[in-house]
C-alpha angles and dihedrals in degrees: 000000000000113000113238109231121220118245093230104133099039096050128069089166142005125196141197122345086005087065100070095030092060094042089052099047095040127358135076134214105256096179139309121242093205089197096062090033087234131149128207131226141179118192119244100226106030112010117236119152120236132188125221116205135154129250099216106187082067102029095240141134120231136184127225125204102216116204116257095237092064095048101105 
């Protein structure tokens, strides 16, 4: 069976429909901040952590690649 490789590196944001389908297929839920209405995320395979928040003057998700640097 052929691994599936992350899109890490080639991706700052996703929006809409792309949202669910990455975190499904390579991310993990690191932890929520209910204030702010964010969702953590670390990525399976390599590890990069992602943030999902919602644009609310659309209604949709979107994902946000953090620097690593700031990943504490």
């Amino acid at each position: 069976m052929m691994e599936i490789e992350c899109m890490c590196e080639k991706f700052e944001r996703l929006e809409g429909v792309a949202v669910q389908d990455y975190i499904a297929r390579f991310l993990e839920e690191t932890g929520a901040d209910e204030e702010t209405g964010k969702t953590y995320y670390a990525c399976r395979i390599c590890g990069a952590p992602w943030t999902r928040e919602m644009d609310e003057s659309r209604r949709k998700p979107f994902l946000v690649r953090m620097e690593t640097e700031f990943n504490v």
